[in-house]
C-alpha positions in Angstrom: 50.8 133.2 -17.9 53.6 131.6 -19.2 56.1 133.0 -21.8 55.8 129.7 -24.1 52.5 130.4 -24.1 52.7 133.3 -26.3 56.2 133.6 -27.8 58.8 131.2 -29.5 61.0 129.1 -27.1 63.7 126.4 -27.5 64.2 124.3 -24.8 68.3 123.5 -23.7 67.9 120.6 -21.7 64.9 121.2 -21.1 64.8 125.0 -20.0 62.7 126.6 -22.2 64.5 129.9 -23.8 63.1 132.7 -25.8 64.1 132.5 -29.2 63.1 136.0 -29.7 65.3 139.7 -30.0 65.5 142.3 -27.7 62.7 144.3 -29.3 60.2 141.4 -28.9 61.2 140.8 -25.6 61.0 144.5 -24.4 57.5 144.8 -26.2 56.2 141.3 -24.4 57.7 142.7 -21.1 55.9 146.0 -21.3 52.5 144.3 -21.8 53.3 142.4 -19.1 53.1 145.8 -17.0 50.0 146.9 -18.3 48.3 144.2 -18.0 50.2 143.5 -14.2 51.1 139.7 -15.2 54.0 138.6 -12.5 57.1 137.4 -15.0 60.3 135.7 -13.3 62.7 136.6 -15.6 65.8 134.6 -15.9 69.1 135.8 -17.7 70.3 132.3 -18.6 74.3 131.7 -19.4 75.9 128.0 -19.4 77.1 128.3 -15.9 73.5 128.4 -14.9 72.0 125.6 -16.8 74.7 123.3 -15.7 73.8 124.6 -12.1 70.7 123.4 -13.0 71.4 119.9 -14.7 73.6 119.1 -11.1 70.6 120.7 -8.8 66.8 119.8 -9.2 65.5 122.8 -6.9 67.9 124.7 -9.1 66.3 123.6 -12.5 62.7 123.7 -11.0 63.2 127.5 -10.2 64.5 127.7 -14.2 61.5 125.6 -15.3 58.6 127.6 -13.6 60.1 131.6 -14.8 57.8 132.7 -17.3 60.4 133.9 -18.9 64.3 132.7 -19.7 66.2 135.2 -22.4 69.4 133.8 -23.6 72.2 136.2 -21.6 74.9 133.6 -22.3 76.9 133.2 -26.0 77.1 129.2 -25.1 73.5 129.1 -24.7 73.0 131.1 -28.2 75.6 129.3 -29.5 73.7 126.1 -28.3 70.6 126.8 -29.7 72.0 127.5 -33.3 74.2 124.2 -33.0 71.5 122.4 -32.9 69.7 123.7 -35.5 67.6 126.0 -33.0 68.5 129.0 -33.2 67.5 131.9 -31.3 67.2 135.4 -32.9 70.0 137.0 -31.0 71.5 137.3 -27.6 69.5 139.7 -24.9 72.2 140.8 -22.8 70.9 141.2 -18.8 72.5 143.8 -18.2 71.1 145.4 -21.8 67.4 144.5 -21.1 67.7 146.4 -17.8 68.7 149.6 -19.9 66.5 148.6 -22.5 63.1 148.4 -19.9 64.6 152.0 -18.1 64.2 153.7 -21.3 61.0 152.1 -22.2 59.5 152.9 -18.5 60.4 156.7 -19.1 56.9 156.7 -21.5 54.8 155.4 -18.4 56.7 156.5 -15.1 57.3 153.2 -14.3 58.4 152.6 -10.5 61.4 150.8 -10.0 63.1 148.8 -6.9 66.6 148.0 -6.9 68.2 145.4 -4.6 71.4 143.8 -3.9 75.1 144.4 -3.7 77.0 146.7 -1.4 75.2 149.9 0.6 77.4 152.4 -1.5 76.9 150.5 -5.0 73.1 150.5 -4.4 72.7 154.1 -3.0 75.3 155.4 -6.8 73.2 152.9 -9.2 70.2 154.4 -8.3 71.3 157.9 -8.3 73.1 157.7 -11.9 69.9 155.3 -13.1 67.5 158.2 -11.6 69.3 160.4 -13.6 69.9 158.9 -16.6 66.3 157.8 -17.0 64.3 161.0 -15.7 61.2 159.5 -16.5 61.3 156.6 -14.2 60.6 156.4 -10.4 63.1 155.0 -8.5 60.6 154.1 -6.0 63.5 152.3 -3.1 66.3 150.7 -2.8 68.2 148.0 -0.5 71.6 146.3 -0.5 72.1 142.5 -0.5 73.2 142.2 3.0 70.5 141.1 4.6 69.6 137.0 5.7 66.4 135.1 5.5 65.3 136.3 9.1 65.7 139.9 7.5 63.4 138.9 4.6 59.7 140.0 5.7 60.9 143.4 6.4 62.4 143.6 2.5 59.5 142.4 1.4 57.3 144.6 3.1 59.6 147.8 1.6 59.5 146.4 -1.4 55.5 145.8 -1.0 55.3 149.4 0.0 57.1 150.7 -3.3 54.8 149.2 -5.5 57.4 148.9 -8.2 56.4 147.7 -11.8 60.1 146.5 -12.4 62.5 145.0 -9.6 66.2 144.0 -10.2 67.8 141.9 -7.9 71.7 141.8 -7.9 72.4 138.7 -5.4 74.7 136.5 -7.7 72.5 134.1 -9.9 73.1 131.3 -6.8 71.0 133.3 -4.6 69.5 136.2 -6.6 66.7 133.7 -8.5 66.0 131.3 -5.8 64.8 134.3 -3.9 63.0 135.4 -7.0 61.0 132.5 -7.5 60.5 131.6 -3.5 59.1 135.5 -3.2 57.5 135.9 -6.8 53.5 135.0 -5.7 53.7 137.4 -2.9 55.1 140.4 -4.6 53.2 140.1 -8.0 55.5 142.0 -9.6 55.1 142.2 -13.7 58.7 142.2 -13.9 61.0 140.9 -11.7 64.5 140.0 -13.1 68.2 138.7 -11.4 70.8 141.1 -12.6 74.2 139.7 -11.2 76.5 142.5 -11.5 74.9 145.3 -13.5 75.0 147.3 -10.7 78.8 146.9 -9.8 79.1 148.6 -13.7 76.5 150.9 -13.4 77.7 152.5 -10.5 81.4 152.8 -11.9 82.5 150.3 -9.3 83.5 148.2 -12.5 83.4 148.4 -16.1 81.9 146.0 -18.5 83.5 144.4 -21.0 85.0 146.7 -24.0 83.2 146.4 -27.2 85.7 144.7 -28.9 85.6 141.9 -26.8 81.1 141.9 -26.9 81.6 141.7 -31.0 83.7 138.2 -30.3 81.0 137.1 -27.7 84.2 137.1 -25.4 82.8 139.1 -22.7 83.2 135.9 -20.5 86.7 135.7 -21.1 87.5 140.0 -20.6 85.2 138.7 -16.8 88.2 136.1 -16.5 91.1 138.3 -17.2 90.1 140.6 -15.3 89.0 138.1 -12.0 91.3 135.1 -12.5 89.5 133.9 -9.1 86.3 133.2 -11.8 88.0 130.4 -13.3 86.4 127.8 -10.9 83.2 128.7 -12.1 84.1 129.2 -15.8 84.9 125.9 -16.0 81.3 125.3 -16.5 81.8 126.9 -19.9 83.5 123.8 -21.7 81.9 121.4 -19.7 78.7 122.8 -21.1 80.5 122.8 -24.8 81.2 119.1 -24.7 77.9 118.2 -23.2 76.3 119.9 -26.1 78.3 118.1 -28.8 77.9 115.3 -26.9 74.3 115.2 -26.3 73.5 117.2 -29.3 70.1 115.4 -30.3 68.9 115.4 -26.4 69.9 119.0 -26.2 66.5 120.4 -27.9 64.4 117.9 -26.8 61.3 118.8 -24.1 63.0 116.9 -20.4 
């Protein structure tokens, strides 16, 4: 089942994201559970859809999720330029904590993979805490290649998680998503970039003030000057939108 299908979607350049808020999206992912309908779910920001305008596999694996949520500002902003507009921003790293604390009414079973043995082994302690209700039900780092994969899979398989997170990096993180998804059948399973380097104290997210301003891109910057390669996507994606403003809505 697709997410167009059933909720409100705008499509920038041709990826088709949900227009609606957090609530909605929470309350469409939890049917999803019960009624154990496998969802991609794809946290989209600027630096991903230009990814995917410069790769075709890359905007083939945005085109099939059943479900794209607008992470990024530049992609709300986007919609709402041209004349599009989505309800609000849902924040990744929000709709993580937002299914935790909806999960706590139904046990859900949860499977965290990716980043560094210690960051996994402290996100899933603090999350098991903070979220009593849940089931952490396993757990692996990202340090593993493709010949390592069956065995994940078969852990993961094992766990029988109703919600998996995978914090790879959105180059890697929803390629392996999508190539994975059929086998799994996993109602929700969702990239989550570096949730769980802030969730495990490793780093901090952005302070509120700079979240209000829809900054939180350039508090990342400041504090990784190293990013700027890759935040040059941001105005590139700007100027393509001005630019392109009446193809930017249009079904590709």
């Amino acid at each position: 089942m697709k997410a167009d299908s059933t909720i409100p979607t705008v499509p920038i350049f041709g990826i088709r994201v949900s227009k609606v808020d957090m609530k909605t999206t929470v309350s469409y992912l939890t049917d999803a559970v019960h009624n154990r309908e496998p969802h991609q779910v794809i946290t989209a920001n600027p630096i991903m859809v230009m990814a995917a305008l410069e790769n075709p596999s890359y905007m083939e694996i945005m085109k099939s999720a059943e479900l794209v949520v607008p992470d990024g500002t530049g992609v709300v902003w986007a919609a709402d330029y041209c004349h599009e507009p989505v309800a609000e921003r849902v924040a990744g790293f929000d709709l993580l904590h937002e299914l935790l604390r909806q999960g706590e009414s139904y046990k859900w079973r949860v499977y965290l993979l990716g980043s560094t043995p210690e960051v996994i082994r402290e996100t899933a302690s603090r999350l098991q805490t903070g979220y009593p209700g849940i089931v952490i039900a396993g757990y692996h780092d990202g340090y593993f290649g493709p010949d390592e994969d069956e065995q994940i899979l078969a852990g993961i398989l094992e766990a029988k998680p109703d919600l998996l997170f995978v914090a790879r990096g959105a180059d890697s993180q929803e390629p392996w998503i999508a190539k994975y998804k059929s086998r799994l059948q996993i109602p929700v399973m969702m990239g989550v970039g570096g949730s769980f380097d802030v969730i495990s104290g490793k780093s901090r997210r952005a302070p509120k003030a700079f979240q209000k301003l829809r900054a939180e891109w350039l508090y990342r910057l400041l504090k990784e000057p190293t990013r700027y390669k890759r935040m040059l996507a941001l105005p590139k994606f700007a100027v393509k939108v001005v630019r392109e403003k009446e193809k930017v809505t249009k079904d590709q």
